[in-house]
Structure formats: C-alpha cells, structure tokens
N, C-alpha and C positions, 0 to 999 in steps of 0.2 A: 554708535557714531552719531554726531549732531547731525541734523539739516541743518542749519546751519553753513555748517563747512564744508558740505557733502553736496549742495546742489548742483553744481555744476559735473561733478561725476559723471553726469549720463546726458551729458549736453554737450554741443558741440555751437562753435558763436557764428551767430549767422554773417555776419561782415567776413569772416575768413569765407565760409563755404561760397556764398558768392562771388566774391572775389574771384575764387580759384577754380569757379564753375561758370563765370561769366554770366550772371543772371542778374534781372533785375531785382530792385530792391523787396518790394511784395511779391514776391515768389512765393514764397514757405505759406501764403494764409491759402494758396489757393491749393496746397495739399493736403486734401481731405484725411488723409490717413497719419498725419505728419503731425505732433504736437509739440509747442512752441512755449514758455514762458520766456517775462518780462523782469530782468533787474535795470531798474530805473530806466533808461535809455534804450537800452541794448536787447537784443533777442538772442534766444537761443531754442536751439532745437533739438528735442531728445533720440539720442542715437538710434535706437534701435526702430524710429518709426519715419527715416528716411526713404521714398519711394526707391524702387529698388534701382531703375536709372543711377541713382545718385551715389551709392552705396561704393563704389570704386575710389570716392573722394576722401573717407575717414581713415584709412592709410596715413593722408597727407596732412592734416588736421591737427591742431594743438591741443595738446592732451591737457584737460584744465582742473583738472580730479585736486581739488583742495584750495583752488583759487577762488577768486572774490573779484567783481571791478571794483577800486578804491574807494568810488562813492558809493557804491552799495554797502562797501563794508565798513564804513567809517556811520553811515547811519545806522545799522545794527547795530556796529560798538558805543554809539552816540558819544563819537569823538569829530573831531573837524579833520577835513581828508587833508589837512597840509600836513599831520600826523605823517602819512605818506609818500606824500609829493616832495618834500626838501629836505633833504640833505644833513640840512643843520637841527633838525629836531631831533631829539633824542634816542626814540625809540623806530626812528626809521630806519636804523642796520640792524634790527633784531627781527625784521621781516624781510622775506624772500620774496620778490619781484619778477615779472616777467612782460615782454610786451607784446601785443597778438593785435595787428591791423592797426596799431598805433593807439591801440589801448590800454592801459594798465593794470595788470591784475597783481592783489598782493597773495600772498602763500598765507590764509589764517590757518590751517590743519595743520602746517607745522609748526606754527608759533604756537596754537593750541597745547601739541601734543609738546614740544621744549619745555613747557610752561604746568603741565600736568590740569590742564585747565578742563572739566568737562561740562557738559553744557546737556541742559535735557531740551528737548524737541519747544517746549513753549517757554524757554528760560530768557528772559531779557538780560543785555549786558550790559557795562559800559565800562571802557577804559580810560583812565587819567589819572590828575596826577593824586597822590595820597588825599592830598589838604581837601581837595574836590567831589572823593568821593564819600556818594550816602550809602553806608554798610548797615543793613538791616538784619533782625535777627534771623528771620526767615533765607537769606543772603547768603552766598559763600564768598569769601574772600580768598584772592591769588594775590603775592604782591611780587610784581617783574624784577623791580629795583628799588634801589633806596627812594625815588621819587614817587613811581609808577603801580600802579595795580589793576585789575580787573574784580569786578563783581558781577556776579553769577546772584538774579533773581531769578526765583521759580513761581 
C-alpha cells in the first residue's frame, strides 16, 4: 500500500477531536506521549498515542483511512486543487469526497485502486491532461480518459 494514500490511516484530525473535546487549540504539543503530523495546514494525531483521558473520543471520530485534504493532494498530484473544488471540471465525479469540520478531504485510495494505479513509497506523481504530461521512460503511465492520465515516477 502507498503512503501516500495511506497516511492518514492512523490519524485522527485534530479540529474534530477538539471540537468534540472542547480543548484549546495547542493542546496535542503539550502531550508528551501524543504524536502529531502536518499536511499543510492541518494537524493530525496518530490514534493509538492519545492520552488515555482522551481515548473514549475515537468512537466518535471520522474514520479518514484513504483520504487526503484537497490541497495536500493536489500538490502531490501536482495538479491545481480546483481539479477538486468545482463541479464543472471534469475529473471531479471520479472522486469520492467527504467534509469533516468544514474541511475537504478527497477519497485518493479509491480512485487509486478504480484506476489500478500503484505507486511505490518515493514515486512522484502527477495528474493532467494527456497534451501536458511528461511520460519518461523510467515512468508508468495510467490513462483515466480520453483526456486525462496519471504518471507514476520512481
């Protein structure tokens, strides 16, 4: 399975847990036993190292096991996140969407796996349209649609 698509697995988003724990917003640094990664903005906290206080709250919690926030994963895909955002783009009903504290996450692990796309752990991507992309020989090619592809560098 890629990291990639996979990081949030084991993460839970710190804006819900607070929210719904009523904490301030630096809470989580002053948990010594607690670790936290950054996609752009946002934080998240890895499940299994919640003080144990807090542990009653992942019940309630949105399960994000294959999600992405749009701009995080529009700069991995190095595509532009309106890709996401509108409607009228093309390839935006070929991803699964969800919103969590008025955040966006797109579904990349199932458009991954629709698409038979795999990816190794330091593979660069990018998505867009044919005419745009650089397909090297080192390179795997996916192509979505008659428009559209992905490339997989390793």
């Amino acid at each position: 399975m890629s990291e990639f698509y996979s990081i949030l697995n084991k993460h839970w988003l710190w804006k819900e847990m607070r929210t719904k724990l009523n904490l301030s917003n630096p809470a989580y640094s002053y948990w010594k036993e607690s670790h936290h990664i950054k996609l752009n903005r946002y934080v998240f906290i890895q499940k299994n190292t919640l003080p144990e206080r807090f542990t009653h709250i992942q019940e309630d919690l949105t399960d994000l096991t294959g999600y992405l926030p749009i701009q995080y994963a529009s700069s991995q895909l190095n595509v532009d996140a309106h890709v996401f955002n509108y409607k009228m783009m093309r390839l935006h009903n070929r991803f699964e969407y969800k919103f969590v504290e008025n955040i966006k996450f797109v579904n990349i692990r199932r458009f991954f796996k629709e698409h038979a796309i795999e990816v190794n752990k330091n593979s660069t991507l990018q998505l867009g349209k044919l005419n745009e992309l650089c397909i090297l020989l080192n390179s795997k090619f996916y192509r979505i649609d008659d428009d559209y592809g992905v490339v997989v560098y390793d």
